[in-house]
GUDRENTI-510330 format. One line per field, with one value per residue (C-alpha): z, x, y; residue number from 1. Coordinates in pm, whole numbers, plus 32768, in hexadecimal, padded with zeros to 4 digits. Layout:
N
w	c(Z | ...)
u	c(X | ...)
v	c(Y | ...)
k	c(NUM | ...)
END
This chain:
292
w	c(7C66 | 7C88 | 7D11 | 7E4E | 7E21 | 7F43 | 7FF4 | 810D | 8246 | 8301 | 82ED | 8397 | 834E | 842B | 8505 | 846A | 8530 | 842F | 8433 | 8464 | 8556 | 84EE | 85FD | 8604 | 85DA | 84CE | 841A | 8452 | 83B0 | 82BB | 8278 | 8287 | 81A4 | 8083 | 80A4 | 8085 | 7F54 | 7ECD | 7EF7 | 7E3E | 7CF6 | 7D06 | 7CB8 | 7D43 | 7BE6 | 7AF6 | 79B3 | 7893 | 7913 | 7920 | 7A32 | 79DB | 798B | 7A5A | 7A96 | 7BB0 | 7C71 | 7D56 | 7E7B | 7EE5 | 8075 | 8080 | 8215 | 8263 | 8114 | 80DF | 7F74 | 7F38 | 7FEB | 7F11 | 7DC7 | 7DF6 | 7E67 | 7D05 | 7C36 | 7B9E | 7CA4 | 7BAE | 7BC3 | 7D00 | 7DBF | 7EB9 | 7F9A | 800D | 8169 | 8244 | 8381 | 837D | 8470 | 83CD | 82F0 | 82E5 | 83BD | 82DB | 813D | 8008 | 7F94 | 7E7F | 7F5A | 7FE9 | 80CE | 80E1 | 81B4 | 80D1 | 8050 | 7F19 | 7F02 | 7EC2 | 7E28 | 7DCF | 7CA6 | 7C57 | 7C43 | 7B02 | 79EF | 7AB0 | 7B03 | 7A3C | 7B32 | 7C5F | 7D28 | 7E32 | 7F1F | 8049 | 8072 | 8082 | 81D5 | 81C7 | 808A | 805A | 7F01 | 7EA5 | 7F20 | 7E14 | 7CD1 | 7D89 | 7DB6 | 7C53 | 7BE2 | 7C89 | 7C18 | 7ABD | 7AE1 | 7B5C | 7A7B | 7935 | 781A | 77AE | 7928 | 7A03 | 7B63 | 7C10 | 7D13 | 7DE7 | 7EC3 | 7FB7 | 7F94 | 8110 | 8100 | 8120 | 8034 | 809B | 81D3 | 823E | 8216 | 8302 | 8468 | 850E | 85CF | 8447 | 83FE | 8534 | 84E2 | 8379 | 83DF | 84C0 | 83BC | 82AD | 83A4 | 83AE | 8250 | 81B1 | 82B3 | 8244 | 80E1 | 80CD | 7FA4 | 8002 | 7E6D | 7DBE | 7CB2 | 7C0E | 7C5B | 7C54 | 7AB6 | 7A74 | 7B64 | 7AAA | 7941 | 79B0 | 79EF | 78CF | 78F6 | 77DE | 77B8 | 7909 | 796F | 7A94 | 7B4B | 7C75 | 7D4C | 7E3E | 7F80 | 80A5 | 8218 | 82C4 | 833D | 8262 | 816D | 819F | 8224 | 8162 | 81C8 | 833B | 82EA | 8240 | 8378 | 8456 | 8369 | 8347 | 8494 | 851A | 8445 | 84B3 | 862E | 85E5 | 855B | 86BD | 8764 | 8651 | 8634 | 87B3 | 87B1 | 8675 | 877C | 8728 | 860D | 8710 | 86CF | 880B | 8904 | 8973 | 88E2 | 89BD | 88F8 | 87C6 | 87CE | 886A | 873F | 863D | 8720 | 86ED | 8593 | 8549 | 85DD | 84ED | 83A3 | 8440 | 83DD | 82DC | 815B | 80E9 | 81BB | 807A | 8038 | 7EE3 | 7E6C | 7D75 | 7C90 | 7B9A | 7ACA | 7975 | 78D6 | 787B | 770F | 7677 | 75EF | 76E2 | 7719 | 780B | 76DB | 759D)
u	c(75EE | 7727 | 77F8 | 78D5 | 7A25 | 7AF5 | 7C3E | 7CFD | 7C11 | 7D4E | 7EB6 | 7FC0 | 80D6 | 820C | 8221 | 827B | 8317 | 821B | 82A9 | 814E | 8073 | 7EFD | 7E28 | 7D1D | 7DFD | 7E7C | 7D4B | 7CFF | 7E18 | 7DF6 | 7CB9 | 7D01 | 7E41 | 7D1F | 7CA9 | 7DCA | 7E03 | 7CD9 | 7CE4 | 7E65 | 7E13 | 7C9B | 7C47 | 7CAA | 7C63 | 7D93 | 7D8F | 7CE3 | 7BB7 | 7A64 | 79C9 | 786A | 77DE | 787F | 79B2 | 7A63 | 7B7B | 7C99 | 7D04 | 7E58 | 7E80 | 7D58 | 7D63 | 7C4B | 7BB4 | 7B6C | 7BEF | 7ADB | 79D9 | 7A25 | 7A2A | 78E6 | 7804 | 7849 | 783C | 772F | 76AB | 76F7 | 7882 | 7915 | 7A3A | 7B24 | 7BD8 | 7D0F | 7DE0 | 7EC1 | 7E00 | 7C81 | 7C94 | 7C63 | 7B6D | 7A41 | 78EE | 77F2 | 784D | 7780 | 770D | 77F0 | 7908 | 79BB | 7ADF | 7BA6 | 7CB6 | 7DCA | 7F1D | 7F80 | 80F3 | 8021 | 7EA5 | 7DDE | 7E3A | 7CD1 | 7CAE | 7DC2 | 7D2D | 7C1E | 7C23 | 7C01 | 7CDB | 7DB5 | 7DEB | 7F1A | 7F74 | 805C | 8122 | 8264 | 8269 | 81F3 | 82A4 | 8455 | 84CD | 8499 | 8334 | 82F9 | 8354 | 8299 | 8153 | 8158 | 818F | 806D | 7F7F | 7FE6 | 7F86 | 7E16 | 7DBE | 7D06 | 7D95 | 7D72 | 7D55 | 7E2C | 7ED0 | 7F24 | 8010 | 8010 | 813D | 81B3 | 82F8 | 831A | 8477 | 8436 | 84E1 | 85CC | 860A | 874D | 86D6 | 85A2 | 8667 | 8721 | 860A | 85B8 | 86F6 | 86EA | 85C2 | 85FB | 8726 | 868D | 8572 | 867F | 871D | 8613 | 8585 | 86DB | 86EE | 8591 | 8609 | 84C8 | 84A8 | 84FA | 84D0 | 83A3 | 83B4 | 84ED | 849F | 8338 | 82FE | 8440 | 836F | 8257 | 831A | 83CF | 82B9 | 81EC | 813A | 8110 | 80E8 | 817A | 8124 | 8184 | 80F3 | 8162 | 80E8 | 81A5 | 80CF | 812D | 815B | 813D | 8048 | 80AB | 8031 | 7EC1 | 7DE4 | 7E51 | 7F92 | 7F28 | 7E83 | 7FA7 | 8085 | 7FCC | 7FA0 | 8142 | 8186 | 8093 | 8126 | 8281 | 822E | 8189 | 82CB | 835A | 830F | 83DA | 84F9 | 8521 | 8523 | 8617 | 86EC | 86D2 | 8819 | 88F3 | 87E6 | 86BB | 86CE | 854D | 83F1 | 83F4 | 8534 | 8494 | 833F | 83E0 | 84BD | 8377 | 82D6 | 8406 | 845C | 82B2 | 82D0 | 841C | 830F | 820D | 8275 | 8358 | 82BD | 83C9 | 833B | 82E4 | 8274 | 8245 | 8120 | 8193 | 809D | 80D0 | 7FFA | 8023 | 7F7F | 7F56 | 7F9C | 7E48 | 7F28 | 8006 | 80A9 | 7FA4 | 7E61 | 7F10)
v	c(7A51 | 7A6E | 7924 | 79C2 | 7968 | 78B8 | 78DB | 7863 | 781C | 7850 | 7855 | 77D3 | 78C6 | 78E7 | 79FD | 7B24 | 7C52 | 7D61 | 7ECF | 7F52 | 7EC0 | 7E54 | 7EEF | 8001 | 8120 | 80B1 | 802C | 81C2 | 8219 | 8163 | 81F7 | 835F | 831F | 8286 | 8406 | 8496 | 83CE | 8410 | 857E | 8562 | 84BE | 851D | 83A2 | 8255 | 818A | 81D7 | 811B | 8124 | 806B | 8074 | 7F6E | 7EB6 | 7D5F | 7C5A | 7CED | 7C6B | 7D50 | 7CE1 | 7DCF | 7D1C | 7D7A | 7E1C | 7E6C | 7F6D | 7F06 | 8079 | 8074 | 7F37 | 7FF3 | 810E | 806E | 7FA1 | 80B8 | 8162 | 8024 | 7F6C | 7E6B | 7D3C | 7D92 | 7CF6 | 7D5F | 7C79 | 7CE3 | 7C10 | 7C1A | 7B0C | 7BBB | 7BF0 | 7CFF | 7E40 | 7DCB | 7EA5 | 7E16 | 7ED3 | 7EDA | 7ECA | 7D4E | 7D46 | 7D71 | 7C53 | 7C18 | 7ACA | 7A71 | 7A33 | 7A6A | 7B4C | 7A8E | 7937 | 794D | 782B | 7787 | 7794 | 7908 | 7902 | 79ED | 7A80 | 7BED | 7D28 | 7DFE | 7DB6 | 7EB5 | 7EBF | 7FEC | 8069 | 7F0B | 7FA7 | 7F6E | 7DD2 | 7D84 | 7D2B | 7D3E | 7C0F | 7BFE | 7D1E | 7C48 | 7AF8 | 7BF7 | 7C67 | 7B11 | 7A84 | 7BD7 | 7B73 | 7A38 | 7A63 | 7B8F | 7B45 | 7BB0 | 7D2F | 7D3A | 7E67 | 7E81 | 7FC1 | 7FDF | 810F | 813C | 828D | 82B3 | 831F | 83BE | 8527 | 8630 | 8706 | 8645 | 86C9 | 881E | 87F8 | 87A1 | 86CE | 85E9 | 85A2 | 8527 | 8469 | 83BC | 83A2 | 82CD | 8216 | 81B5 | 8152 | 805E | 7FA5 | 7FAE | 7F5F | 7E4D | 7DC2 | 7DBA | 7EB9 | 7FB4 | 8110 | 819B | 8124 | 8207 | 815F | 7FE8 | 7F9A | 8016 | 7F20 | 7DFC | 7E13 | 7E00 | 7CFC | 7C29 | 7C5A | 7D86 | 7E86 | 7FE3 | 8038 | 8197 | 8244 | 8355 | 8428 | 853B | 860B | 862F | 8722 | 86B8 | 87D9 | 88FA | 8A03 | 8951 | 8945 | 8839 | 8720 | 877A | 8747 | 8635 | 857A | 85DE | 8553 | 840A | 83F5 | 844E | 8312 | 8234 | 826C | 8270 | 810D | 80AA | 80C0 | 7F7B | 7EB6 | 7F9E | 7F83 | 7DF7 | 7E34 | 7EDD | 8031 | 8057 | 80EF | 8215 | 81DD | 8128 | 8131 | 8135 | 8271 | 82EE | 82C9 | 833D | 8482 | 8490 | 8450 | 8569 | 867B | 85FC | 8643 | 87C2 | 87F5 | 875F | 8829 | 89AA | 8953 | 895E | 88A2 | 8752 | 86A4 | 8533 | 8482 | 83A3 | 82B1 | 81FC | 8117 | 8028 | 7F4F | 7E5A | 7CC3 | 7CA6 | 7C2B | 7B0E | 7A76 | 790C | 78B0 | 7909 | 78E1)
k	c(1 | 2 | 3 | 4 | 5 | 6 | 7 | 8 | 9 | 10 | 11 | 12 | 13 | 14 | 15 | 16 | 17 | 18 | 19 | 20 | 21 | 22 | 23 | 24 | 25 | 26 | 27 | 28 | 29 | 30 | 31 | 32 | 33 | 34 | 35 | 36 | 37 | 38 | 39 | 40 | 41 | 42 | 43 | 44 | 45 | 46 | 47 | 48 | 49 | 50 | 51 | 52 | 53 | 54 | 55 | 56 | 57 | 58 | 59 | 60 | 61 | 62 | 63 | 64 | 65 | 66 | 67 | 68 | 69 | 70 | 71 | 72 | 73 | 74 | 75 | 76 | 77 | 78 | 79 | 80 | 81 | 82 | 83 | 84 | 85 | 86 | 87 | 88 | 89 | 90 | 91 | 92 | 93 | 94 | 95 | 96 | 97 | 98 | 99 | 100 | 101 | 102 | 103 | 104 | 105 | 106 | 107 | 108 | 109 | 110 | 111 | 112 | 113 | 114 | 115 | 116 | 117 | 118 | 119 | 120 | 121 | 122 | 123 | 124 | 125 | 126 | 127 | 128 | 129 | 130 | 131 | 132 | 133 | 134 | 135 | 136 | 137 | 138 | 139 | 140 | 141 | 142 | 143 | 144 | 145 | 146 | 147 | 148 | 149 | 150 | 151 | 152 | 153 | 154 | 155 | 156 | 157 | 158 | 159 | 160 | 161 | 162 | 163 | 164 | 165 | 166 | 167 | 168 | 169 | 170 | 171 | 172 | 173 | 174 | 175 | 176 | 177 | 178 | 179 | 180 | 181 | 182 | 183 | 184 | 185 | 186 | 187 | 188 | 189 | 190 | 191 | 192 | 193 | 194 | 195 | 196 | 197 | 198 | 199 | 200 | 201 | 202 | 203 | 204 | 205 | 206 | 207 | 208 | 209 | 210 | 211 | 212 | 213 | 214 | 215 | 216 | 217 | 218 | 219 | 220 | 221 | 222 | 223 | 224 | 225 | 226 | 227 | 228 | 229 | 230 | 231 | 232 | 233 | 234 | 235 | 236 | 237 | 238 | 239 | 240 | 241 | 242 | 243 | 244 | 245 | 246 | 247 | 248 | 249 | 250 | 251 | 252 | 253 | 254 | 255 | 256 | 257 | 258 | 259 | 260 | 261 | 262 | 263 | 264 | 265 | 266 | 267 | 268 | 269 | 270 | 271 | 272 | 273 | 274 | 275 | 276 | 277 | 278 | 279 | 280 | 281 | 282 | 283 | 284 | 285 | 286 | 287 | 288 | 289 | 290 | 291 | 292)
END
């Protein structure tokens, strides 16, 4: 039987002033946006890989835990899957028995879990992550995967195209948005950064992936769907610009969710409302510094 592997029973982290708030509407969110994934790659497992015996996976901010749910409901029962968060809240009440959820943090994993997974998965922490946080993460998912073992990283990069053609409200807010991401130190373009933070710390055969996904109506269902998704997460990105002061931009939560709400009608008609999905995975060299 498989021996359940332990993390933090709680952590004392600083307060931290997160973009997006962990509460029910955004443990929604978070799982609609695992269907709208889903239906844009047609699969949430990416590399070469092929999951059985006593594999062990790593989802690294797991939240919901829909992507663990997922996985171990297709897998063999003897492959078990952990899913990792600093706040327990989203976590799922109901999941299969080979699914487990730890409170812990993917910056700074038990020593005791070095060499141990077949695939680390990591997703949508654009938001929760700085710059730096990005090469610590893939340092420490290098660390604890076996080697031969993969990590994926998917990413939206939430800057739509076209955005100065679509209206003024979505220049407004797009403004707005890169104010505070810029003064995060978050990444606003994970298609040219995370393949070179994976090389650089070890990884191999780095390939990238990306799908254009639209955010309107015009576009069909999924493009409703992925409106509505966008368009939540950048009204829940109110409270902290307000208490950021607003970048001379709003001066209200009111100011701003009205300016989400108009900037949403301009996405809504317009075909050229446009997102990108960015996903890229590599792997641990079967010989590395740590084995050999």
């Amino acid at each position: 039987m498989e021996a359940a592997l332990s993390g933090q029973k709680s952590l004392r982290l600083p307060y931290v002033d997160i973009l997006l708030p962990n509460d029910r509407y955004e443990r929604d969110r978070l799982n609609l946006h695992h269907e709208i994934i889903k239906q844009a790659f047609g699969r949430i497992l990416f590399p070469p890989i092929r999951l059985g015996g006593n594999d062990r996976v790593l989802d690294c901010g797991t939240g919901s835990g829909a992507w663990v749910t997922n996985v171990a409901n297709n897998v063999p029962p003897t492959v078990h899957l952990y899913g990792i968060d600093i706040d327990p809240f989203s976590f799922p009440e109901r999941h299969p028995p080979n699914a487990h959820f730890l409170v812990q943090s993917t910056l700074d994993m038990p020593a005791e879990w070095s060499n141990t997974f077949t695939l680390a998965n990591q997703r949508m922490l654009v938001s929760a992550f700085s710059q730096k946080d990005w090469h610590r993460s893939a340092q420490e998912t290098f660390r604890v995967l076996k080697p031969g073992g993969y990590v994926q990283l998917l990413e939206l990069d939430a800057r739509l195209h076209q955005v100065l053609a679509l209206g003024p409200r979505s220049r407004r807010l797009e403004e707005v948005a890169n104010a505070i991401w810029h003064e995060r130190g978050m990444l606003t373009d994970p298609a040219s950064v995370l393949p070179d933070v994976l090389t650089e710390c070890g990884f191999e055969n780095v390939v990238i992936e990306t799908r254009d996904v639209p955010v309107n109506r015009r576009s069909g269902a999924m493009g409703a769907l992925h409106l509505y998704n966008i368009s939540q997460a950048y009204r829940e990105m109110g409270e902290a610009i307000v208490r950021a002061g607003g970048y001379g931009i709003v001066s209200s939560l009111r100011e701003f969710t009205d300016l989400v709400v108009a900037a949403r009608e301009e996405w809504a008609e317009n075909e050229a409302a446009v997102a990108t999905f960015v996903m890229v995975y590599g792997r641990k060299p079967l010989l590395t510094l740590e084995s050999g």
